[in-house]
C-alpha positions as semicolon CSV with decimal commas, in nm:
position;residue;x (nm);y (nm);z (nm)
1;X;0,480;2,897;-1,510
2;X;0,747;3,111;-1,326
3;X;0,994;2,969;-1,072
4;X;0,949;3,273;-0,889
5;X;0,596;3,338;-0,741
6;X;0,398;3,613;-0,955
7;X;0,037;3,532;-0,898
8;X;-0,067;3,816;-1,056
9;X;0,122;3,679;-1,399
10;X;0,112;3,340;-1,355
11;X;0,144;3,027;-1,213
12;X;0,443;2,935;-0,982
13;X;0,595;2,617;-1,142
14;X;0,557;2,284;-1,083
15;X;0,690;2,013;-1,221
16;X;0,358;1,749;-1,191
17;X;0,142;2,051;-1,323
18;X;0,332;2,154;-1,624
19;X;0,344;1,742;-1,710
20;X;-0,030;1,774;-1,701
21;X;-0,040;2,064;-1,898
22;X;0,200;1,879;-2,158
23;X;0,001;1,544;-2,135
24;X;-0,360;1,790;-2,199
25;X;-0,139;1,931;-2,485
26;X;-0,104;2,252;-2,403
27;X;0,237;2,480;-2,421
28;X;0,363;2,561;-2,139
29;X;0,604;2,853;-2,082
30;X;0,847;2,892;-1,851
31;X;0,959;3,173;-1,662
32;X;1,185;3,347;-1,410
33;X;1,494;3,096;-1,419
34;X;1,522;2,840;-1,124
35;X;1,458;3,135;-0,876
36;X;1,790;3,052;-0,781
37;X;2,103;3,290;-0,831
38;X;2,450;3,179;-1,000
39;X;2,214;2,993;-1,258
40;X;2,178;3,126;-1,623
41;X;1,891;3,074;-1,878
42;X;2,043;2,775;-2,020
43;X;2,133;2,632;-1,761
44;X;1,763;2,660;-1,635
45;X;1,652;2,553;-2,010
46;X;1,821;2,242;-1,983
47;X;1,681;2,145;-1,649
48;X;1,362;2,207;-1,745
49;X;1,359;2,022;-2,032
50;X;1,557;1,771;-1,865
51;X;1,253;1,734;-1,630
52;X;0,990;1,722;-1,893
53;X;1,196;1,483;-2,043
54;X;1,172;1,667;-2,390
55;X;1,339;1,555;-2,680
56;X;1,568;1,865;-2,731
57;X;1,676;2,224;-2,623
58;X;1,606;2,451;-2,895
59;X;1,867;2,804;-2,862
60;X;1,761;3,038;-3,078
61;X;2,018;3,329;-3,139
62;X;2,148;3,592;-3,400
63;X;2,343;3,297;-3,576
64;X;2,226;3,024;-3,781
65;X;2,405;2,773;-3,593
66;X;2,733;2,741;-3,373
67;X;3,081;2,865;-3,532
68;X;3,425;2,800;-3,415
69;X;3,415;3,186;-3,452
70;X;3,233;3,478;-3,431
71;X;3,124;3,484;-3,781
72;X;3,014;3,861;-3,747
73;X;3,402;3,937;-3,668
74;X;3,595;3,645;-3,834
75;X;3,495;3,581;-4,187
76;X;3,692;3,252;-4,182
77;X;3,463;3,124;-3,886
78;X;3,337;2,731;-3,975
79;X;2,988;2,633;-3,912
80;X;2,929;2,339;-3,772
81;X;2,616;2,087;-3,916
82;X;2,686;1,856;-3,543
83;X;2,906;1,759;-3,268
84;X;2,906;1,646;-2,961
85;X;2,847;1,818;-2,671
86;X;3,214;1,777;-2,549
87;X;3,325;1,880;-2,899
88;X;3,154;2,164;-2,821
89;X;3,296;2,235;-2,435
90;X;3,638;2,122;-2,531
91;X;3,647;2,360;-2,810
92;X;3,504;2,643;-2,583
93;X;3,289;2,775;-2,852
94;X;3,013;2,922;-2,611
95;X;2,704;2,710;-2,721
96;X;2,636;2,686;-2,323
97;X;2,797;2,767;-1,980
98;X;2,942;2,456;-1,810
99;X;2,712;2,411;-1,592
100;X;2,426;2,347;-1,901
101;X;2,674;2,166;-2,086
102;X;2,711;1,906;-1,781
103;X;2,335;1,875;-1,704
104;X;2,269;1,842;-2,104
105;X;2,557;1,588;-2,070
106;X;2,401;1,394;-1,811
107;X;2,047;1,390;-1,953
108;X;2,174;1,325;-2,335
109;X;1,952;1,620;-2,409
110;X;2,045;1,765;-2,743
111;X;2,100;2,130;-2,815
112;X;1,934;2,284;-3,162
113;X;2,128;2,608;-3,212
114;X;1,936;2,849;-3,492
115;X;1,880;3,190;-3,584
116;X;1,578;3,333;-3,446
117;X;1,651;3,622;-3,724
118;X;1,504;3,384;-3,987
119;X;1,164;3,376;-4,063
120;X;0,982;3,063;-3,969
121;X;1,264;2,954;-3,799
122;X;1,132;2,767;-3,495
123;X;0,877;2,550;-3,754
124;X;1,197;2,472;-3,999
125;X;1,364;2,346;-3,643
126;X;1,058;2,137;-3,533
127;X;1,016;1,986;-3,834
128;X;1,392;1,900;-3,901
129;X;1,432;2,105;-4,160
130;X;1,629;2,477;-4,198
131;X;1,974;2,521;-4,090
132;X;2,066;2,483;-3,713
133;X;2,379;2,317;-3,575
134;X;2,306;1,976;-3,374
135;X;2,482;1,973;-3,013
136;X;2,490;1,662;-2,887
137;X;2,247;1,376;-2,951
């Protein structure tokens, strides 16, 4: 489902339909952002999930997890298992942009942070298992 219309690709989203989908069991993807400008992909990946009221936001990214530093240019960076999602904003470590960060606030919608480097990543995370950092929760 897009937010933008691309009938040739897909459906254009809405938010009864892709509850449907969910309740038939099916996975639904979702595409093209809000259709909105100003709003980034995790911004739009919390609302979404936010409106399917899902459990959690998985991020996958190049890091196992969220690090007071870069840990590709600071060696002494410090992984973090969990914290909060104000831990996280105060600290400015860059899980989310603020705008995510407030609408993950708002909905207590967790963040998984993982590396999507990792083989079999994505199962470890759904099963609660592999290493990931905890945002919020």
């Amino acid at each position: 489902m897009s937010a933008l219309a691309m009938p040739q690709v897909c459906v254009t989203y809405e938010r009864a339909r892709a509850l449907r989908h969910f309740d038939e069991g099916r996975v639904v993807v979702f595409a093209g952002g809000t259709g909105n400008p100003f709003f980034t992909t995790d911004t739009t990946a919390v609302l979404r999930a936010a409106e399917m009221e899902c459990d959690a936001v998985l991020k996958a990214t190049d890091v196992d997890g969220v690090y007071s530093a870069d840990p590709k240019k600071d060696p002494k960076a410090k992984r973090y298992d969990r914290l909060s999602l104000k831990e996280a904003f105060d600290r400015d470590l860059k899980v989310l942009d603020a705008t995510a960060f407030a609408l993950a606030r708002e909905n207590s919608m967790p963040i998984i942070v993982f590396s999507i480097r990792v083989p079999g990543a994505i199962e470890a995370v759904l099963r609660g298992k592999g290493r990931a950092t905890i945002v919020g929760g």
